[in-house]
C-alpha positions as CSV (number, residue, x, y, z in Angstrom):
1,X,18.1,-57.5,22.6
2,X,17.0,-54.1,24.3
3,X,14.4,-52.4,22.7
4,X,14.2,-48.9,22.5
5,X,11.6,-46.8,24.1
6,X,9.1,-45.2,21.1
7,X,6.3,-42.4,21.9
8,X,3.2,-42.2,19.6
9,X,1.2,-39.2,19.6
10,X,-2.4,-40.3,18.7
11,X,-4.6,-37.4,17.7
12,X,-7.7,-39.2,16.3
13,X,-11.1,-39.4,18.7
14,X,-11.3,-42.7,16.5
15,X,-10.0,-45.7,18.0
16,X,-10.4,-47.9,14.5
17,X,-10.3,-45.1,11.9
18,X,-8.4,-43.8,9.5
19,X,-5.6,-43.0,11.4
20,X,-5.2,-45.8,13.7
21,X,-4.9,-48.1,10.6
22,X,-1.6,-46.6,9.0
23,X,-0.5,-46.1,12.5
24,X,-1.3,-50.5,13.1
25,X,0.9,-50.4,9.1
26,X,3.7,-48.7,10.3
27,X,4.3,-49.8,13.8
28,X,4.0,-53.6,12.8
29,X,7.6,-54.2,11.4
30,X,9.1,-51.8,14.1
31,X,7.4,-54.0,16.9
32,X,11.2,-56.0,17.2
33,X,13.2,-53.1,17.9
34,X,10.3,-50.7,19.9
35,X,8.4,-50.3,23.3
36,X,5.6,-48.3,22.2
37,X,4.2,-45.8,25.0
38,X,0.8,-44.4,23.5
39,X,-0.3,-41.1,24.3
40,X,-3.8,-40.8,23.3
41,X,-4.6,-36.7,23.1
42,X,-8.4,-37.0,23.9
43,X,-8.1,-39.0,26.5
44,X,-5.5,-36.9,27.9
45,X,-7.1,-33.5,28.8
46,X,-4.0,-31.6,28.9
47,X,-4.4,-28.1,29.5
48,X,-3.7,-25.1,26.9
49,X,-0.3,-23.4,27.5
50,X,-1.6,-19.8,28.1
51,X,2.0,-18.5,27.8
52,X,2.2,-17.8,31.6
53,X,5.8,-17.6,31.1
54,X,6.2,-19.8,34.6
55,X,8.5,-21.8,32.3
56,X,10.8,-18.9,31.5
57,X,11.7,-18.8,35.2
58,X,11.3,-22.4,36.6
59,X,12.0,-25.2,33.6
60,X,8.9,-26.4,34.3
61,X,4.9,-25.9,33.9
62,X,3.1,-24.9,36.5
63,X,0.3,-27.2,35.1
64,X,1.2,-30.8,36.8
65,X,-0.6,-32.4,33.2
66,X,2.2,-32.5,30.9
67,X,4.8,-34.2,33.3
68,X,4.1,-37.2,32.2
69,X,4.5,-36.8,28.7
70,X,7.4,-34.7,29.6
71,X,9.3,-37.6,30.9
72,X,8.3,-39.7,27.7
73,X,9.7,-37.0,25.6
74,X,12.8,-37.1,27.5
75,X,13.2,-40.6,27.3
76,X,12.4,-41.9,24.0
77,X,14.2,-42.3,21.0
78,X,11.9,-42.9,18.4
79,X,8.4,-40.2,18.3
80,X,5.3,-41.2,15.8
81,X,2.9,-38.3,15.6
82,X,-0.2,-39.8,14.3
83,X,-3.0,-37.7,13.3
84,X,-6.0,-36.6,11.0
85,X,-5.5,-33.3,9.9
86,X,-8.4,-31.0,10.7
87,X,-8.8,-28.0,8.5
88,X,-5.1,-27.9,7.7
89,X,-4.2,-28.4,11.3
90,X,-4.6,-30.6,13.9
91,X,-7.2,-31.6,15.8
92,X,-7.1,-29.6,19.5
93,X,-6.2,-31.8,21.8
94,X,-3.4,-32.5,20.2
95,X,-2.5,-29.2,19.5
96,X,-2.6,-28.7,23.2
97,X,0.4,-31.6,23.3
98,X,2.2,-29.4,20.8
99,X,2.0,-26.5,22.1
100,X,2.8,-27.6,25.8
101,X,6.3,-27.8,24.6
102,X,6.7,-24.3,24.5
103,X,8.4,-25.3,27.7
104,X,11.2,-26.5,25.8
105,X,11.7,-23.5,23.9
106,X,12.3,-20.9,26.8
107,X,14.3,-23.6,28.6
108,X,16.3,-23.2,25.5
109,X,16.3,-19.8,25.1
110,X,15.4,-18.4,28.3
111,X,17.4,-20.7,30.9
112,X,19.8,-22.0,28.4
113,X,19.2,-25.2,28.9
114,X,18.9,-28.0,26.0
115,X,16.5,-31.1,27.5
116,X,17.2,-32.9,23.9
117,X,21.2,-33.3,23.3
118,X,20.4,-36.6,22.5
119,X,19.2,-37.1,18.4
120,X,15.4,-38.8,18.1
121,X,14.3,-40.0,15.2
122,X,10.8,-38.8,13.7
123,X,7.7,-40.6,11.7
124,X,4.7,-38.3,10.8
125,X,1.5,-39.8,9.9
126,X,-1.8,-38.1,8.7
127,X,-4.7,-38.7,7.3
128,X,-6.8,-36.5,5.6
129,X,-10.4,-36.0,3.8
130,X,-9.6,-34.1,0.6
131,X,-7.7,-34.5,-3.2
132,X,-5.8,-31.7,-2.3
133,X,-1.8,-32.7,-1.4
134,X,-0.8,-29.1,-0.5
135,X,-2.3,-30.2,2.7
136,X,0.5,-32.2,3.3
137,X,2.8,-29.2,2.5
138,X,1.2,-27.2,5.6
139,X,1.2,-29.9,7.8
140,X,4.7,-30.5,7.4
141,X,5.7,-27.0,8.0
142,X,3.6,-26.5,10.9
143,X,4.9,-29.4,12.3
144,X,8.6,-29.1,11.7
145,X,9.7,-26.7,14.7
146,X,8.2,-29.2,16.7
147,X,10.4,-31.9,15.9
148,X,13.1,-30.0,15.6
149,X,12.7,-28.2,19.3
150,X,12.7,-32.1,20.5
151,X,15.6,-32.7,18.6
152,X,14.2,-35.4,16.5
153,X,14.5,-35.6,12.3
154,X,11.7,-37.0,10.3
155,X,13.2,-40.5,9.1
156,X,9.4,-41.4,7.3
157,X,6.2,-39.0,6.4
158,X,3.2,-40.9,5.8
159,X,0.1,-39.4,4.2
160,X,-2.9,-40.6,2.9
161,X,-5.6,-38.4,1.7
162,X,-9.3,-39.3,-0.2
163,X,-10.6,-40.3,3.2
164,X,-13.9,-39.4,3.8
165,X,-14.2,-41.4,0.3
166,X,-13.3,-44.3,1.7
């Protein structure tokens, strides 16, 4: 049987936290049917998109960083975000990910191009210090144009809060 190709998004600094644990939970039963290709965000070092607009002209960023995560965005099937949430957000380096594929929206609406006609599927995890599950309500929302510029719908949301308690 072929597997098919899934990215993860890490966006913890923490290599056996929080995190990485539901991450371990939920990729465990999907290890049959997945390739996972882990992007670790602070190891990555990707730079800011400073809205340069080279995109709007080219379909590309002039910062060479993000092409490789580009071509894992193009080919997967499957994307797991996993992250702790930092006041209400996410942590930088992650954000930088996010924000990088602004590239996709002016391709979109720019160049008229669509780099996603094929359908991805979507898991978000997070972890997060408080009691307080409207955090889970801004993350969501903050991450939904994300997915939804890639083309990919959220099949599973996992959230687990009360962790600087544990």
């Amino acid at each position: 049987m072929n597997k098919k190709k899934a990215l993860v998004l890490y966006g913890s600094p923490h290599e056996n936290g929080h995190t990485k644990k539901a991450l371990l939970t939920v990729t465990k039963p999907l290890e049959s049917y997945y390739t996972f290709e882990l992007v670790d965000s602070f190891k990555e070092n990707i730079h800011p998109c400073t809205d340069c607009r080279f995109c709007t002209n080219k379909g590309q960023c002039k910062f060479r960083d993000f092409d490789h995560i580009d071509a894992l965005f193009r080919s997967c099937e499957l994307i797991i975000l996993a992250t702790p949430v930092y006041n209400l957000s996410f942590p930088a380096p992650l954000k930088a990910i996010i924000d990088r594929t602004q590239l996709y929206f002016n391709m979109k609406t720019k160049l008229k191009i669509n780099p996603f006609s094929q359908k991805k599927e979507a898991i978000l995890i997070a972890t997060y210090g408080s009691q307080d599950k409207s955090c889970e309500e801004l993350i969501f929302k903050q991450i939904h144009p994300f997915f939804k510029l890639l083309n990919a719908t959220v099949i599973k949301s996992v959230f687990i809060s009360d962790t600087d308690l544990l």
